[in-house]
C-alpha positions as CSV (number, residue, x, y, z in Angstrom):
1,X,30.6,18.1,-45.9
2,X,27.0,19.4,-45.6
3,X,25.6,22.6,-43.4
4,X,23.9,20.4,-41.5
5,X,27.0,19.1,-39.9
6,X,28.2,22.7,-39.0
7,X,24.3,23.5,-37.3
8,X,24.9,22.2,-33.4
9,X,28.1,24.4,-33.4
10,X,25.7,27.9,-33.2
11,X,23.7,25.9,-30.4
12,X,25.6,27.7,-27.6
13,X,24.8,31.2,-29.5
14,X,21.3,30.7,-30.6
15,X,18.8,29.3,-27.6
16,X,15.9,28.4,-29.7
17,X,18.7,26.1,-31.8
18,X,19.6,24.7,-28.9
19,X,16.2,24.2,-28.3
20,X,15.2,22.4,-31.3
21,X,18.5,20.2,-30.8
22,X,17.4,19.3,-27.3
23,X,20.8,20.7,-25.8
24,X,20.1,22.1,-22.4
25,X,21.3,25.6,-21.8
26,X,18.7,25.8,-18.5
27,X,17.0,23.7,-15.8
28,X,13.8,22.7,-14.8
29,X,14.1,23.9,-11.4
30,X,14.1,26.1,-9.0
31,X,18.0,26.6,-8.3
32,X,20.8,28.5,-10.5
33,X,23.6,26.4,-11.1
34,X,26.7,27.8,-11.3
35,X,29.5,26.2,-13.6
36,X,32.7,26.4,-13.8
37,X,35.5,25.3,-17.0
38,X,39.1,24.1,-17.7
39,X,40.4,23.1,-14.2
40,X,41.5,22.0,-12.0
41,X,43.9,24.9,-11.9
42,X,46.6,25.6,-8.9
43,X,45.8,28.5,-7.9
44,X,41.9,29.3,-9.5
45,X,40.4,25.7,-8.5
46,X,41.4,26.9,-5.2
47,X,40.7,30.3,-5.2
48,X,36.7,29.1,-6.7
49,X,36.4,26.2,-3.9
50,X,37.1,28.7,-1.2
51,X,34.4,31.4,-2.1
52,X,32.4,28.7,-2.7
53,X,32.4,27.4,0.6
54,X,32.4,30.5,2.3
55,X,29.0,31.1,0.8
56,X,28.0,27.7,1.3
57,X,27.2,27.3,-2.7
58,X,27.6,24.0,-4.4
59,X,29.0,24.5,-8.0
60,X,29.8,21.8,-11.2
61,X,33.0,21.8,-12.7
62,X,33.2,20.8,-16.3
63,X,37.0,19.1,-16.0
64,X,39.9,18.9,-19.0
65,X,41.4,15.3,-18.7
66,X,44.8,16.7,-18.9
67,X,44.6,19.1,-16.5
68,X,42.6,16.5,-14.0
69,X,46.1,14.1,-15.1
70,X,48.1,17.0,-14.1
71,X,46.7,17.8,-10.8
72,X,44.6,14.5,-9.6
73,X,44.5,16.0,-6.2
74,X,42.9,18.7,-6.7
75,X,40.0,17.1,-8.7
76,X,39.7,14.8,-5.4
77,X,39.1,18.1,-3.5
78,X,36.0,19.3,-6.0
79,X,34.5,16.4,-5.2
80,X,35.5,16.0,-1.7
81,X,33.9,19.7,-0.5
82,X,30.4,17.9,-2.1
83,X,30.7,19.9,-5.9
84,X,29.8,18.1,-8.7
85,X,32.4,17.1,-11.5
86,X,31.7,16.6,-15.2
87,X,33.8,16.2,-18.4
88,X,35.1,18.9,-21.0
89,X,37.2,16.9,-23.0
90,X,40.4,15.7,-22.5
91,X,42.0,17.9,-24.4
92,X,40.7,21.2,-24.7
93,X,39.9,21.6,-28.3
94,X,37.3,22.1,-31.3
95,X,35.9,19.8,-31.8
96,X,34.3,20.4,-35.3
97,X,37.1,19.0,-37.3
98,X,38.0,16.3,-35.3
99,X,35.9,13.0,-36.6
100,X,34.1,11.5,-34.5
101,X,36.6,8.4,-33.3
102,X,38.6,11.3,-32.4
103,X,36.3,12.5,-29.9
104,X,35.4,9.2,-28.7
105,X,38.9,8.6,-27.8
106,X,39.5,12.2,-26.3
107,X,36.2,11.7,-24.1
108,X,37.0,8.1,-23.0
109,X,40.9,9.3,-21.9
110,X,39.1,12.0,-19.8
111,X,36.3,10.1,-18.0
112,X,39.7,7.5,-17.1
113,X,41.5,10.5,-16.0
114,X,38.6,12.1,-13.6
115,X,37.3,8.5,-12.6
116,X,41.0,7.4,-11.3
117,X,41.3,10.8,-9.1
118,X,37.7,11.1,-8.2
119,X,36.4,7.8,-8.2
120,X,33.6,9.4,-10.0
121,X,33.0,8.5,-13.8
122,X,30.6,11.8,-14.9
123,X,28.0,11.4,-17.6
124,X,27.5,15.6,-17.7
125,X,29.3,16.9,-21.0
126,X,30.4,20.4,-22.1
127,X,32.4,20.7,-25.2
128,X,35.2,22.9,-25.5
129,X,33.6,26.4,-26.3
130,X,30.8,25.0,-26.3
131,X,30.4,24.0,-29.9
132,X,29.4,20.4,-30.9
133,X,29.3,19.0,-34.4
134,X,26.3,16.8,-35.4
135,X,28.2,13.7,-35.6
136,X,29.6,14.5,-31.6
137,X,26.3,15.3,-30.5
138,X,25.2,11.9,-31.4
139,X,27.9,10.4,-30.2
140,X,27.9,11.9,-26.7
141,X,24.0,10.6,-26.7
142,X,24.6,7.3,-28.0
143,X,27.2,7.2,-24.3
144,X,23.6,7.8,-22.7
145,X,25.3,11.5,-21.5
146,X,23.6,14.6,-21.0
147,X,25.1,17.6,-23.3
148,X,25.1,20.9,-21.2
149,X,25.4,24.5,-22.7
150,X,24.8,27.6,-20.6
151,X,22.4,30.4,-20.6
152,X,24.3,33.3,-19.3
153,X,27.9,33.8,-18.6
154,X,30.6,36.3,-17.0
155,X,32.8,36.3,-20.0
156,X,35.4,36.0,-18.1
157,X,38.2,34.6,-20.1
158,X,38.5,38.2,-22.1
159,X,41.6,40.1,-21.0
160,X,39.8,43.0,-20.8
161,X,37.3,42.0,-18.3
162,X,37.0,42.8,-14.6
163,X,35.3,41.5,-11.6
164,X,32.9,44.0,-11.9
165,X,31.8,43.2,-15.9
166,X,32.2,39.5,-15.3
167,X,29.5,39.9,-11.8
168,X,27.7,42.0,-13.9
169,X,27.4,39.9,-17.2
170,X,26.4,37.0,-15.7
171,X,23.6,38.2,-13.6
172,X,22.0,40.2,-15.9
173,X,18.4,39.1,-15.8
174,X,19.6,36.0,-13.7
175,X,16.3,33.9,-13.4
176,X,15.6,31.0,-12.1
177,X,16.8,27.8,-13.8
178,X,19.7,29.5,-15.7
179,X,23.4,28.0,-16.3
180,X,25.7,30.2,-15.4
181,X,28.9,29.8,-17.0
182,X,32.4,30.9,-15.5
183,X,36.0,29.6,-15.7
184,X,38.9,28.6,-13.0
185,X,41.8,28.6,-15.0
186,X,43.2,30.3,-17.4
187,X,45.2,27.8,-19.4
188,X,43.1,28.5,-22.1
189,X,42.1,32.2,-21.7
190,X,44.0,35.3,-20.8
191,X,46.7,34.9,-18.1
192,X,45.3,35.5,-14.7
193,X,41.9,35.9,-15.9
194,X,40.5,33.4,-12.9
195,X,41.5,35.9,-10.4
196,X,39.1,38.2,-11.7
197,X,36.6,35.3,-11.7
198,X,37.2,34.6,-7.9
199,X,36.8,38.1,-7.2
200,X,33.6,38.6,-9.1
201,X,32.3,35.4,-7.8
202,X,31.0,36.8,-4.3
203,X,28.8,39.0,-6.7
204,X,27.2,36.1,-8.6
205,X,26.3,34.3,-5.3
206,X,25.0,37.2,-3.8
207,X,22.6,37.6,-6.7
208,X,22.1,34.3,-7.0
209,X,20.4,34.6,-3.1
210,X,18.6,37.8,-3.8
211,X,16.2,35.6,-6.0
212,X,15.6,33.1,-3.0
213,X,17.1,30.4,-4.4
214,X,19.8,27.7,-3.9
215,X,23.0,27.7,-5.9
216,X,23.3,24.4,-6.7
217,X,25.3,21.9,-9.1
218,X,23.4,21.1,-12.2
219,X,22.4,17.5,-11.0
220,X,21.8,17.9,-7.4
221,X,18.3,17.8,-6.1
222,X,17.3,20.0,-3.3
């Protein structure tokens, strides 16, 4: 096993590696797209959508196969209140042991699983914790996909985070063009931590407007 095979893994940590990878962890427009991970969940995928639409913000959420297979209906509501789905997996798991048929099969059982609830088979990737091996990376690009990191985000899955330190991590510097990267469940983080993220998520939209722009999903043009 070579370094080389370990190097996209840092991607998500170092920007100018993600950079020389050609990983996006940015856009090239005007808008700040807002991201969610690990849904649907009962009660954060509703908690999210509802801020969300009370601020008239359109978000992307990076869905887990077996969560989508566990609650197909509310994968049909992301998508039926106009937000963007995308895949995480289907299982939420690291990928850098796992060889590359592996993730192949894990990636084709969650595009089934969103594409039978949503009617929508996603070509957006994030990978759990946002750490690729070389050998996934190409794979995902041989699909014709577009690997997605982030470039700022709440922390919110820590147990010792708040509202107040998520809001406040993820807008610091907030710029146009950045990913902003939050969570709607916690089945894979500390227990409860969405609420904190629905809380903190008026925050993030509010300085989201202050720079006079849209928050948008990571596709949509406006």
């Amino acid at each position: 096993m070579t370094a080389s095979w370990f190097v996209p893994a840092l991607a998500a940590y170092v920007p100018p590696l993600a950079g020389r990878l050609r990983i996006d962890c940015r856009l090239d427009r005007p808008v700040v797209a807002v991201t969610f991970d690990d849904g649907p969940h009962a009660q954060g995928t509703p908690a999210v959508l509802e801020a969300l639409a009370r601020l008239e913000a359109v978000a992307t959420f990076f869905l887990v196969g077996e969560q989508v297979a566990a609650r197909p209906s509310l994968a049909r509501e992301i998508v039926a209140a106009g937000h963007e789905v995308a895949v995480h997996g289907y299982r939420h798991t690291l990928l850098l042991r796992r060889r590359v048929a592996a993730v192949a099969d894990d990636l084709d059982r969650a595009v089934d699983a969103i594409g039978q609830a949503t009617g929508v088979h996603p070509t957006l990737y994030r990978p759990p914790y946002g750490v690729l091996s070389s050998g996934a990376l190409a794979h995902v690009r041989a699909r014709g996909w577009r690997p997605l990191l982030w470039s700022t985000w709440g922390r919110d899955w820590e147990r010792r985070a708040s509202a107040e330190s998520i809001a406040r991590r993820a807008t610091r510097g907030l710029r146009p063009g950045d990913v902003v990267l939050l969570h709607d469940s916690d089945a894979y983080s500390s227990a409860g931590s969405w609420r904190k993220t629905a809380a903190a998520l008026p925050s993030v939209l509010e300085a989201v407007a202050a720079l006079d722009v849209a928050a948008s999903s990571v596709t949509q043009r406006t």
